[in-house]
N, C-alpha and C positions, 0 to 999 in steps of 0.2 A: 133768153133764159126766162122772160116773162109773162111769153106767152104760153098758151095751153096746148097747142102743138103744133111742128114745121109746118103746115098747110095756111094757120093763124098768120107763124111770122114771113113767109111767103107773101099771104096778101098784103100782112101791112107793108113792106118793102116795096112791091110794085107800086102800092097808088102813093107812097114817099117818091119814088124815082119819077113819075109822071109831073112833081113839081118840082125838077134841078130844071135851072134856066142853063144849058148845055155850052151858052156863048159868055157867060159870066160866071164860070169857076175860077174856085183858085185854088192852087193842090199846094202844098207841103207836106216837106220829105226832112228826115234829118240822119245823121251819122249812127241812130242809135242800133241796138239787135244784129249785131255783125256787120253791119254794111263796110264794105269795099269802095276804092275806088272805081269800078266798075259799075258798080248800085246809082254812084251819084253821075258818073257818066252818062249811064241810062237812063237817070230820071232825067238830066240835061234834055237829051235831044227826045223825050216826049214830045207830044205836037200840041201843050196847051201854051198858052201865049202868057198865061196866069202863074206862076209859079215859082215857089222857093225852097233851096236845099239849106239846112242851117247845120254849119259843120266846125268841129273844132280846130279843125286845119284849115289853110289855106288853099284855096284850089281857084287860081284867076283864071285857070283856061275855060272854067264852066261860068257860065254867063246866070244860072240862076243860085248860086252860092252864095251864103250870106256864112263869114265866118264870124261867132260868137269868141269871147271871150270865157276862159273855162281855169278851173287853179292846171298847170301843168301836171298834176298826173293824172288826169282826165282825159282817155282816150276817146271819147266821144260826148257830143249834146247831151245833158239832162233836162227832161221836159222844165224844169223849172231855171235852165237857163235861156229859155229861148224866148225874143225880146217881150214878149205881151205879159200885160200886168201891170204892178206899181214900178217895176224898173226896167220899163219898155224903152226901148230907142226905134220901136216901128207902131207908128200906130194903124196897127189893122182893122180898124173900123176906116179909118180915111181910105187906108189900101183897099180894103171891100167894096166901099160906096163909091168907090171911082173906076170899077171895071166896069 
């Protein structure tokens, strides 16, 4: 939206993507915007080694699910309940600097 026109944010995007280190991501995913059981299934068996689903349910079959605590009529994650911050119980600066 800030640049001057698609061709602008085109290039800025490419020479951004030329410095992701492709073997040290880390992706996060959460229950918000409709997602399904299916959403978080499929982000499971993505092929990054790196990665977190942060859901208000319980889901132990999926191995990258982290379930938050949420008030019970909270059908899904609100970005401001997921752990980072002043009332983190992940610290993702450690989880970052250690992939």
């Amino acid at each position: 939206m800030h640049y001057h026109s698609a061709q602008e944010a085109k290039d800025k995007w490419e020479r951004r993507i030329k410095r992701i280190n492709w073997d040290k991501l880390f992706v996060k995913f959460n229950d918000q915007n409709g997602c399904t059981e299916d959403h978080i299934k499929a982000f499971d068996e993505l092929p990054y080694k790196n990665k977190v689903c942060f859901t208000v349910k319980a889901y132990p079959e999926y191995k990258s699910v982290i379930r938050i605590k949420a008030p019970k009529s909270h059908e899904f994650i609100r970005a401001s309940y997921e752990p980072f911050g002043k009332n983190k119980n992940i610290d993702i600066t450690k989880v970052l600097n250690n992939l």
